[in-house]
N, C-alpha and C positions, 0 to 999 in steps of 0.2 A: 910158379910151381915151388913148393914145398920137401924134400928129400929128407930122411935122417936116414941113415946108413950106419948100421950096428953100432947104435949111440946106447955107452953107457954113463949111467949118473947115480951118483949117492950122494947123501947127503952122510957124513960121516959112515957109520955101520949100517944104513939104513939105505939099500939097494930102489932105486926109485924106477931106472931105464938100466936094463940087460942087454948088451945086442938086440937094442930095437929099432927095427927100420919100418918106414911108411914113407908112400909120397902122396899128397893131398895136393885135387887140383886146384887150376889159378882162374877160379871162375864158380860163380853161384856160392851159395850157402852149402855150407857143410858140419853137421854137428858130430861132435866128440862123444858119443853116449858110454857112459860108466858112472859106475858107482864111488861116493864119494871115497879120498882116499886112495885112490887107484893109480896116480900118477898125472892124471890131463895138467891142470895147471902148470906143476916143474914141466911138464912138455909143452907147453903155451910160451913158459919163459925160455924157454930152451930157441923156440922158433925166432922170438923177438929179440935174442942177442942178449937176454937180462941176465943170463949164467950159462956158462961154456960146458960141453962134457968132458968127464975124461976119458973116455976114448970113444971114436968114431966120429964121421962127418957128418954135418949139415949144411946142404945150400937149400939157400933162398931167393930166389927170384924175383924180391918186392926190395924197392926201397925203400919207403916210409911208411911202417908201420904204426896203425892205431892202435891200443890196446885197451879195453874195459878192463881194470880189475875185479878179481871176485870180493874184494874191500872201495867202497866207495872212493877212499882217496883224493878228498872234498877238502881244499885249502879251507879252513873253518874260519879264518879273517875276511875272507871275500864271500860275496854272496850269491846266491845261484847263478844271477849273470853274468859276472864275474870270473865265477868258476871257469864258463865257458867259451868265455871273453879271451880268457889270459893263454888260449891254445890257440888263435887267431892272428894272422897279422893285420896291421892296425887297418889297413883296408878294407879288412872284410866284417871287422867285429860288430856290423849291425845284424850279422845273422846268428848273432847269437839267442837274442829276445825271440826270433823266429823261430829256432828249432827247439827253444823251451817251450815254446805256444804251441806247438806242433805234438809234441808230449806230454800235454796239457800244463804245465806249468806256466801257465800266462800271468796268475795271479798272485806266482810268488819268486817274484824276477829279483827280489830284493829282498827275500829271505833269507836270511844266514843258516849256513848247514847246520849246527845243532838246533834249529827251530824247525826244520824240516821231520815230516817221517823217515825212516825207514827207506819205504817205498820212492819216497820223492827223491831221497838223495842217488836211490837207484839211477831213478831216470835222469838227473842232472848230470851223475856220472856218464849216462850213454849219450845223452847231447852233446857232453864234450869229446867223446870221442870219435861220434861223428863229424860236429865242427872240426875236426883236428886235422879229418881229411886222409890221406897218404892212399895207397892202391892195396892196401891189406888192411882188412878190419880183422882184430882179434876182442872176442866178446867170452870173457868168463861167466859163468852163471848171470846170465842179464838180467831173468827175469825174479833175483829172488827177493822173497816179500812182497810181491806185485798180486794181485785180484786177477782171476781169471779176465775180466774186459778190459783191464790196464794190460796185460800181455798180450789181449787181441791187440791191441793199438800198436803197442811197440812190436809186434811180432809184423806189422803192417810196412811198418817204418824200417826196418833191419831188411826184408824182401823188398826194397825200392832201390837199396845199393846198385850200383854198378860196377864194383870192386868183390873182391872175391869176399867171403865173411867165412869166419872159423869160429863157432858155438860150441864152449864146453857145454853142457849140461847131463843131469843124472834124471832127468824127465822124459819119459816116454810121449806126455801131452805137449813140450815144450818144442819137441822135435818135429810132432805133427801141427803144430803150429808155424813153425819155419819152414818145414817143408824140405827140400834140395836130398844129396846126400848125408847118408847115414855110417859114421866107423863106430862099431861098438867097439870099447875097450873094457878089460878089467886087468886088474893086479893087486899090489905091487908084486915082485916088479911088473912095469905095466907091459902089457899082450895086446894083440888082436884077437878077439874073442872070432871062434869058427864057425 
């Protein structure tokens, strides 16, 4: 389980979280729906421990969280398999070719991130951090730059979890593709829309 209890947060003058409380369960898919701008992400990072508030609490309930960026965040010396390799321990890194093959990326295992699309570095990004593992998957805009049947596939693969998953997205199609619970949010500072 998930808690923040009248967490606020700025980033300098710029009011991000007011006295805002949610608890999001510890199980299934759950998407973040708002419009860009609105706060999800600083709340993403807020959950993952990446920046603290100034006032109010947060517990969390997970100990090793994944996290997608909404920036791919693709070591550009290592190559796609690599990428996904290096979140592995050394026992297991043969699954890393697997769940790039799984994402279709079979054919470009040895491709360096600036020779990739877009799209693909999308998807190397979410391999590695489902390779990475831990009992919390957090997914920032998974699907952006993806082809509608490139997000059927990955929206396939993210409902196979057996850990809870937390999707921001500002897509109403992206939502009904993953399917689970829905918190609409808007702001800044960020709300629970009624």
């Amino acid at each position: 389980m998930v808690r923040l209890k009248d967490v606020t947060f700025s980033f300098g003058d710029r009011l991000v979280l007011d006295s805002f409380s949610i608890e999001l369960p510890n199980e299934g898919i759950t998407c973040l729906l708002g419009p860009s701008g609105c706060g999800k992400t600083t709340l993403f990072r807020l959950i993952a421990g990446l920046i603290r508030p100034q006032l109010g609490e947060i517990s969390v309930d997970f100990n090793k969280i994944s996290f997608m960026f909404q920036e791919d965040r693709l070591l550009p010396w290592l190559s796609a398999l690599e990428n996904v390799r290096a979140v592995l321990p050394a026992d297991e890194r043969d699954k890393a070719g697997l769940i790039l093959s799984e994402l279709g990326l079979g054919n470009e295992l040895n491709t360096m991130p600036p020779e990739l699309s877009a799209g693909m570095k999308r998807r190397v990004a979410l391999a590695r951090a489902l390779a990475f593992g831990g009992d919390l998957l957090l997914l920032d805009e998974p699907f952006t730059g993806l082809e509608p049947e490139l997000m059927e596939r990955l929206a396939s693969h993210i409902k196979k979890q057996s850990r809870p998953v937390y999707v921001i997205t500002h897509s109403e199609k992206e939502v009904e593709l993953l399917g689970g619970r829905t918190v609409r949010l808007k702001g800044p500072p960020l709300k629970l829309e009624n």
